[in-house]
C-alpha positions as CSV (number, residue, x, y, z in Angstrom):
1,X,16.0,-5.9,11.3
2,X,12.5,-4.8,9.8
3,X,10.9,-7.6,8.2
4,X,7.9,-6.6,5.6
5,X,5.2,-9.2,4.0
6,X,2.7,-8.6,1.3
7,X,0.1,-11.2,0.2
8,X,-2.8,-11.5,-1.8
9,X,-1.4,-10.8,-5.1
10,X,-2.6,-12.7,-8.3
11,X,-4.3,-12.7,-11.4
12,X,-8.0,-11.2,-12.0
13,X,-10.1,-10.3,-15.1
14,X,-11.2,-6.8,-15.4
15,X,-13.4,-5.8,-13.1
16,X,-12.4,-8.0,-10.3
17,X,-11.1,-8.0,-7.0
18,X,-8.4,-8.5,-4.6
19,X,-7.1,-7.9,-1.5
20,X,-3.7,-7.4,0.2
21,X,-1.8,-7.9,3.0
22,X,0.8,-6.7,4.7
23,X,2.9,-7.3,8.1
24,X,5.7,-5.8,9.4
25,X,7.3,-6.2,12.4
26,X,8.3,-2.6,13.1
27,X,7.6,-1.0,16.3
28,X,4.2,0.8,15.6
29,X,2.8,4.3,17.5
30,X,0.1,6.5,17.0
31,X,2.3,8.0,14.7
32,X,3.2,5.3,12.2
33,X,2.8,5.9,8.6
34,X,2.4,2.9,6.3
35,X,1.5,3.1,2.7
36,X,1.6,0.5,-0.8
37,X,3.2,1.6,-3.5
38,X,3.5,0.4,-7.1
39,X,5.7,-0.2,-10.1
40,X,4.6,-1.7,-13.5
41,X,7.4,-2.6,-16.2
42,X,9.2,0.3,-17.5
43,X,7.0,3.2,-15.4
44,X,8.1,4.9,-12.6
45,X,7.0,4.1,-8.7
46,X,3.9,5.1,-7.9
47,X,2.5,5.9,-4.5
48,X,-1.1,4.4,-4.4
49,X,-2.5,4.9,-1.0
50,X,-1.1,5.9,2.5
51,X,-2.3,6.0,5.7
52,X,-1.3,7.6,9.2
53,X,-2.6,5.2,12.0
54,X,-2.7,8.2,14.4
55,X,-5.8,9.4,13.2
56,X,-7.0,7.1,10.6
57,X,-6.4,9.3,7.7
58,X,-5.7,8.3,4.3
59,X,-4.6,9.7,1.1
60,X,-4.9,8.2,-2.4
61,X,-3.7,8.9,-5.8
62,X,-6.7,9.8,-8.1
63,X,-6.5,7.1,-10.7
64,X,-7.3,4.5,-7.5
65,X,-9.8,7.0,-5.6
66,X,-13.1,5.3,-4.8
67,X,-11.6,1.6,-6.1
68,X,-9.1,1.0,-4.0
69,X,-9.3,1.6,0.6
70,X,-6.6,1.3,2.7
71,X,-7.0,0.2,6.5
72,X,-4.9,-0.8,9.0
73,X,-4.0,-2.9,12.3
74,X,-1.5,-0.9,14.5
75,X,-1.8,-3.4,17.3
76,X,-1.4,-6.5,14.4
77,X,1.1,-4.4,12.7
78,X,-0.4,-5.4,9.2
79,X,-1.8,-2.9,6.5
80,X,-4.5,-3.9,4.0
81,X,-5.5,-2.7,0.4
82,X,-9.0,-3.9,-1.1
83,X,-8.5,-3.0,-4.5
84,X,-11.9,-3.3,-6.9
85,X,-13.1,-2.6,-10.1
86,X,-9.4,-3.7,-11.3
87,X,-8.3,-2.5,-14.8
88,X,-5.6,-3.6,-16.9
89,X,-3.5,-0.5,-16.2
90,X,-3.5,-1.8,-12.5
91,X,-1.0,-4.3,-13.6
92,X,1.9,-4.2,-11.1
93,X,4.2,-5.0,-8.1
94,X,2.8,-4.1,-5.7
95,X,5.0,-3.2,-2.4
96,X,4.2,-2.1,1.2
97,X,6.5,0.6,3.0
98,X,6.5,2.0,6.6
99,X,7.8,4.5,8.9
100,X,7.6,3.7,12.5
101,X,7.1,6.9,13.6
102,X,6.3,10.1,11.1
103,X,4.0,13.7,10.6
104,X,0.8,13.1,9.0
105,X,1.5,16.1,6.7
106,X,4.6,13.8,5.4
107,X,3.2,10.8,5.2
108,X,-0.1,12.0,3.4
109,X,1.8,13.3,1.2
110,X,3.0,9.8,-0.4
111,X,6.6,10.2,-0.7
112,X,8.2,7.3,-1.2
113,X,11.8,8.5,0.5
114,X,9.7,9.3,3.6
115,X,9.3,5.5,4.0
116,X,12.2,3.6,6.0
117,X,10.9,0.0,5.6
118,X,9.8,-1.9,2.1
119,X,8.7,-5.6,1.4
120,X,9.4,-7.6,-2.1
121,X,6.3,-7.1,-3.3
122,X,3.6,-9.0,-4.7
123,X,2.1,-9.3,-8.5
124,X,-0.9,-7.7,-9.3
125,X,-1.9,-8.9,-13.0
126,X,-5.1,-7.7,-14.3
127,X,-6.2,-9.2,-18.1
128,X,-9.1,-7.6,-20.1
């Protein structure tokens, strides 16, 4: 069974920083897709940020563009997110997802059914 791990969570003032983690112990390829997603009380799932290892590429959602980056570690099986310039709307769980193997044009896209394995999450809470 696929295990998945985020870390880093916590609280931060506005304007802060932090920085997840995430391992999962999935087979990974060239054509894994991982991505974090997230979920604040009473909103829908939101896809943040994916990224297809085979080439490096990544995708965001706009409210995060040029705060947040995503990277990777194929061989170390982890995925990171350095999240700055926080904001109290970034208040959240936040959950990593994978896909062992995937198309980039499906896993850019940041569909959260196109992801076959999920963590708990960790808490993102962000006060003004």
């Amino acid at each position: 069974q696929v295990q998945v791990a985020e870390s880093g969570g916590g609280s931060v003032q506005a304007g802060g920083s932090l920085r997840l983690s995430c391992t999962a112990s999935m087979n990974t390829y060239r054509s894994t897709c991982m991505g974090w997603f997230r979920q604040a009380p009473g909103k829908e799932r939101e896809a943040i940020a994916t990224l297809y290892f085979g080439d490096g590429r990544a995708s965001y959602v706009d409210s995060v563009k040029g705060r947040f980056t995503i990277s990777g570690d194929a061989a170390k099986k982890s995925l990171y997110l350095e999240m700055n310039n926080l904001t109290v709307e970034d208040t959240a769980m936040y959950y990593c997802a994978g896909r062992s193997r995937g198309s980039d044009y499906e896993c850019l896209g940041r569909k959260a059914e196109y992801m076959h394995y999920w963590g708990q999450g960790t808490q993102v809470t962000v006060s003004s």
